[in-house]
C-alpha positions, 0 to 999 in steps of 0.5 A, a space after each residue: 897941697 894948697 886950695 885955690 880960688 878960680 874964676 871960670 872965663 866962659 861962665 863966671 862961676 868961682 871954685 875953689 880947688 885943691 891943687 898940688 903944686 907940680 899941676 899949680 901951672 895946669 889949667 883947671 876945669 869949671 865944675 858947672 860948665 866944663 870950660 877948662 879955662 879959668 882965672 886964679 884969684 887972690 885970696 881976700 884970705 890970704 891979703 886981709 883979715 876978716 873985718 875988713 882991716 890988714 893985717 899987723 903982727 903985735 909989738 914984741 914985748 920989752 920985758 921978755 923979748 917975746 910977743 906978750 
C-alpha cells in the first residue's frame, strides 16, 4: 500500500495516510478537524532528491555494461 501526503481544504493541516489502492480514489479525513475533504500532494520525495537536486540515474560503465 502506498503512503500519501494530503492537504486538508477546511483547515490546512498536512497528513500523511497509508492508502491501499481500491480506496486511492476515496476522500480521506482530516486528523485534526475531521473535515473529509482533503488535496493529494505531490510528494517532493518521489520528484527530488534531498538537497534540492533531480534526480539523474549513473552512466552505465563501458568496460562491463553494468552501472559501476
Amino acid at each position: 500500500m502506498p503512503i500519501f501526503e494530503y492537504s486538508c481544504k477546511q483547515c490546512g493541516h498536512t497528513f500523511e495516510k497509508l492508502v491501499s489502492r481500491s480506496r486511492m480514489k476515496d476522500a480521506q479525513q482530516c486528523p485534526d478537524c475531521g473535515a473529509v475533504e482533503a488535496d493529494k500532494l505531490v510528494s517532493a520525495f518521489s520528484s527530488k532528491i534531498a538537497g534540492g537536486g533531480d534526480y539523474t540515474a549513473p552512466a552505465p560503465s563501458r568496460s562491463g555494461g553494468g552501472f559501476s
